[in-house]
N, C-alpha and C positions, 0 to 999 in steps of 0.2 A: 220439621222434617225428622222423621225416625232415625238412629242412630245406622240401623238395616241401610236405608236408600243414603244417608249420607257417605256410609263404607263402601256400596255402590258407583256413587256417584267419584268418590276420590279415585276408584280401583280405575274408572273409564278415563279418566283421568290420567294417571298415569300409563295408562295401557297405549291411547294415543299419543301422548309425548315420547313414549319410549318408541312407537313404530315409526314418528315423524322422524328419531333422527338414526333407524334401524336399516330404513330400505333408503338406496342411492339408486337415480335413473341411467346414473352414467355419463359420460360427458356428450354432447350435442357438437359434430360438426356445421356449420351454415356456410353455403356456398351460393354468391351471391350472380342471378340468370339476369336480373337486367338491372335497369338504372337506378341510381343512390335514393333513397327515400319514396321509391314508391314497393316496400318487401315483396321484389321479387327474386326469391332464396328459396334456395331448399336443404332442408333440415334432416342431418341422417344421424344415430346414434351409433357412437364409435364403436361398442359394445356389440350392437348386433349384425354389425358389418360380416366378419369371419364367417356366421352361421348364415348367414345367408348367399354370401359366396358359394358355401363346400354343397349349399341345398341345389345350385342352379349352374351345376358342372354337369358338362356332356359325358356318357357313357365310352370305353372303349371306341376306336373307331374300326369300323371294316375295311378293308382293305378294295380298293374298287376295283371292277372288273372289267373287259374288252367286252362288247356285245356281238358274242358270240351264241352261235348254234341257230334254230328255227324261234319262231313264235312261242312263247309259252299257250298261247292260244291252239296253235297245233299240235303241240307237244303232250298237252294236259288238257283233262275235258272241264268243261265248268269255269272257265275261266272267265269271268264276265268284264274285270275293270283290268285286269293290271296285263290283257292279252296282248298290246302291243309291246311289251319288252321283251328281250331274247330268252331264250331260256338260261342263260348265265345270270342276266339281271336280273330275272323272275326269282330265282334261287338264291340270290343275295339280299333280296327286299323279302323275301320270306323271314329267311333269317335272323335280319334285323328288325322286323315286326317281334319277331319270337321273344329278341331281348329285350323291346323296348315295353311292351305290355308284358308279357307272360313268365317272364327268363325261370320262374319256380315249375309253373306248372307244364312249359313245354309246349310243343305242339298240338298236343292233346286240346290244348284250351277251345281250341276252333274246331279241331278236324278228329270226328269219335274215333275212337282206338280201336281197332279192327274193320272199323271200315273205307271203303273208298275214301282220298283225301277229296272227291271230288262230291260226297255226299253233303249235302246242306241239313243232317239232324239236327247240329247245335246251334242252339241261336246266336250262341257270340261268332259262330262262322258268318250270319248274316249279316250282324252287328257289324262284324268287321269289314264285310265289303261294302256297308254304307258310310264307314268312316274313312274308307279308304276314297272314294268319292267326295266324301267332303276333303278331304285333305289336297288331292288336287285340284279342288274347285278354289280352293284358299291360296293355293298359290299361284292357280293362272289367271285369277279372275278379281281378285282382293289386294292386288299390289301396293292399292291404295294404303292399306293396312299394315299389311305384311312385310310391303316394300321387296327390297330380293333376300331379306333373312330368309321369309318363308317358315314353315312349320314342317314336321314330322311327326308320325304318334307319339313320339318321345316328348315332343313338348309338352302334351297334355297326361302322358299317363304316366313319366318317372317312372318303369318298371314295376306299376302297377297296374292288374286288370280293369280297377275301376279307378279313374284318376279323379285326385282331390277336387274342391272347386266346384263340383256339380250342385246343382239346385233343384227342389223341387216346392208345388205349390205350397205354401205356408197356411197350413188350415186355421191359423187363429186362434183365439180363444171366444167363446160364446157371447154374441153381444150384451152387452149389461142393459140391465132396467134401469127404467126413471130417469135420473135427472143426470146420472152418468152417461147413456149413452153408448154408440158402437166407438171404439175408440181405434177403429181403422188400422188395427195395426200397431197402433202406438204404444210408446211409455213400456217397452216390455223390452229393455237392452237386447239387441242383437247381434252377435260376432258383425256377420256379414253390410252391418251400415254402424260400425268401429264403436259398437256398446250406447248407441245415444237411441234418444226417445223417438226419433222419426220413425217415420212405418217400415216394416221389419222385411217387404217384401216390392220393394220397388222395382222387383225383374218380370212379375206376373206382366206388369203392365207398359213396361218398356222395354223388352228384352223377348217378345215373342212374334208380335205380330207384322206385316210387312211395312204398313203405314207409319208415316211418323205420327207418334203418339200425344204431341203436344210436350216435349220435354223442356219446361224452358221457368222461369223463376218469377220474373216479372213478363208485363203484356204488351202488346207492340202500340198501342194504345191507349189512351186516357179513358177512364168510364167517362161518361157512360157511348163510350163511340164503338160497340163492339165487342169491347174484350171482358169475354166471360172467362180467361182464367183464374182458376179459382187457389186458393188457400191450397187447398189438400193437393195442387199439381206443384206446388212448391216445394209442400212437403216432399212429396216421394222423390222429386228432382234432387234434392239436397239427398235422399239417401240413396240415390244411385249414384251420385257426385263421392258422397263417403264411400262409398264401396269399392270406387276406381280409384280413390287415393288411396283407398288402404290396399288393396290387389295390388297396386304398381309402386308401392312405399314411398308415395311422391305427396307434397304439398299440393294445395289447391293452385298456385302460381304455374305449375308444373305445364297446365294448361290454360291459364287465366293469368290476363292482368288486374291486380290485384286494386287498379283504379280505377277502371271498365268493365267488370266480371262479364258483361253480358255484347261490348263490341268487340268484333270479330277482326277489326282492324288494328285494336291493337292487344290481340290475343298472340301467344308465340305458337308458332308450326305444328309444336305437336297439338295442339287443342282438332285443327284437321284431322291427323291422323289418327284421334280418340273418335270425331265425328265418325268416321269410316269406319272405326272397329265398331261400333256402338251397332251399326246396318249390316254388319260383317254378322256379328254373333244373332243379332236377330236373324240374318238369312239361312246362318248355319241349325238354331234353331226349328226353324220353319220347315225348312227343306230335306235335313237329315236326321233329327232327333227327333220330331213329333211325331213322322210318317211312322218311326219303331215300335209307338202304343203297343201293338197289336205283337209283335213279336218279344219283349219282355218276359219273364216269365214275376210271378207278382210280387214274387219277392225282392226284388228289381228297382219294381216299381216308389213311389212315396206316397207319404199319407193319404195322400187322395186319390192316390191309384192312375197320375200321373208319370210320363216316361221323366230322365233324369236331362237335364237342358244344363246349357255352359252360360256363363259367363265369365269376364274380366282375370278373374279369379283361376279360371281352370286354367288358363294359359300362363298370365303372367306371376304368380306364386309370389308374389312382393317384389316383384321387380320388375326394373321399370320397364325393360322389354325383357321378353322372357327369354331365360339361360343368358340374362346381359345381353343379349344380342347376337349369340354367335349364332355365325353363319351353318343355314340347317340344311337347307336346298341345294348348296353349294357340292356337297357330299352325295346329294342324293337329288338329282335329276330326274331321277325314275317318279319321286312324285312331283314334278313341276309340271308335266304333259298333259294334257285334256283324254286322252286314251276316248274307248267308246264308252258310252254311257250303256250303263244295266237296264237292261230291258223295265219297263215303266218309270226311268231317271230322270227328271225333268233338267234341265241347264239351270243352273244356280242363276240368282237375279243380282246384279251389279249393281250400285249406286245408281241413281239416275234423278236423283233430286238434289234442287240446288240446296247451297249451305244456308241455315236458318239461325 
């Protein structure tokens, strides 16, 4: 070996021992969910506790009001979802839309500047009464999920116009020749399934459509009686599985016993209430983000010229119920009601399948 690659080789050398004892991860709490020796614990670093606290604090609060006055439906023209509150509540949930999406750019965001508040020129005016529909659809309708936290646009936007967490179709890279192969996605670390080789986009195919998609690891089944699930549904199952543990900063036990991953009898409660999100975001999906294609404008759009879809991630921001859980509906009643539906609005579709 040349004296070059021996100097080389000593320098990597010391460059890794010196980085192995340079960075510390910090100390690891473990808090133990069920019984002695089968690890079911969850594992939080004491380190990134504080930050992620001060990320998942509720905004000022407003002050609530008497429902008072007529209809905002009366009162203002164009009023298509929020017409059954009074005009006092109408002008407080305005309000607090303002701060919870827009608090920089104002009212303006929605409603052009000289003209009618009741004109629909800007498309985030649109945007915003189909998100305003989804939002009651999630609370009256999704409790399963929800439970009575409930949601507000705050949950998803943080006092921004476009909230984190969003996703769109992952165009890939060009499939390889010969003897390599379409590599599905894979071996290409991706934030959103926590930096590993699984396929990079396990939302295309389990996070859109209304069907269950076949999400499940192993088959109900011995070959050859039936079961064609295959390799590559494990795969992407495993990186939707990562994506929910890292969204909710919870171990795989969080919803799984960790001596049955796959019996439902002896999985803990939330593993349910992850079921139900799971039909919750596809419906929201389906129902309120896809119908927007057309109303984006394409800079908006993603690489493929796809509208922007939720999952896991837009909501719960590393934790394990998002903002910890405080109570969001409780404050704001105004979106807990079904109100009327926007002309061409279909009724959101409920769970209606048994658990699998």
């Amino acid at each position: 070996m040349s004296m070059v690659l021996r100097g080389a080789a000593a320098a990597a050398v010391v460059l890794g021992v010196g980085l192995l004892f340079t960075f510390e991860y910090g100390s690891v709490e473990t808090v133990q969910t069920g019984f002695r020796g089968v690890a079911m614990e969850q594992n939080y670093r004491a380190s990134a506790i504080p930050a992620s606290i001060a990320a998942n604090q509720l905004p000022e609060p407003i002050d609530r009001v008497e429902p008072e006055g007529e209809l905002a439906s009366a009162v203002y023209q164009n009023v298509q979802v929020l017409g059954d509150l009074t005009e006092s509540e109408f002008l407080r949930t305005m309000t607090a839309i303002t701060a919870w999406v827009s608090p920089e750019q104002g009212c303006t965001y929605c409603h052009a500047e000289g003209e009618e508040l009741s004109s629909d020129s800007l498309y985030t005016k649109v945007v915003a009464r189909k998100m305003l529909q989804m939002t009651r659809t999630i609370n009256v309708d999704w409790g399963s999920h929800v439970q009575a936290t409930g949601v507000t646009c705050y949950t998803c936007h943080r006092g921004q116009p476009v909230p984190t967490g969003i996703w769109f179709a992952d165009p890939g890279r060009s499939p390889a020749h010969g003897m390599v192969g379409n590599p599905a996605g894979q071996n290409r670390p991706a934030a959103q399934v926590g930096l590993s080789s699984l396929p990079s986009d396990p939302f295309s195919t389990y996070l859109v459509g209304k069907e269950d998609p076949g999400i499940r690891v192993i088959g109900n089944t011995a070959l050859p009686t039936g079961n064609n699930h295959s390799i590559k549904q494990a795969e992407w199952t495993y990186g939707l599985m990562i994506h929910m543990s890292e969204s909710l900063g919870v171990n795989c036990t969080y919803c799984h016993n960790s001596r049955a991953f796959a019996d439902w009898s002896q999985s803990p409660p939330q593993r349910t209430t992850a079921w139900h999100g799971i039909r919750m975001v596809r419906d929201v999906n389906a129902e309120y983000l896809l119908p927007l294609q057309g109303v984006f404008p394409a800079h908006r759009l993603g690489p493929e010229g796809d509208v922007a879809k939720v999952n896991c991630q837009t909501c719960h921001k590393g934790a394990y119920k998002p903002l910890f859980g405080a109570p969001m509906i409780a404050d704001w009643p105004e979106l807990a009601r079904k109100g009327p539906a926007a002309p061409g609005q279909s009724a959101a579709l409920g769970p209606r399948v048994p658990l699998q």
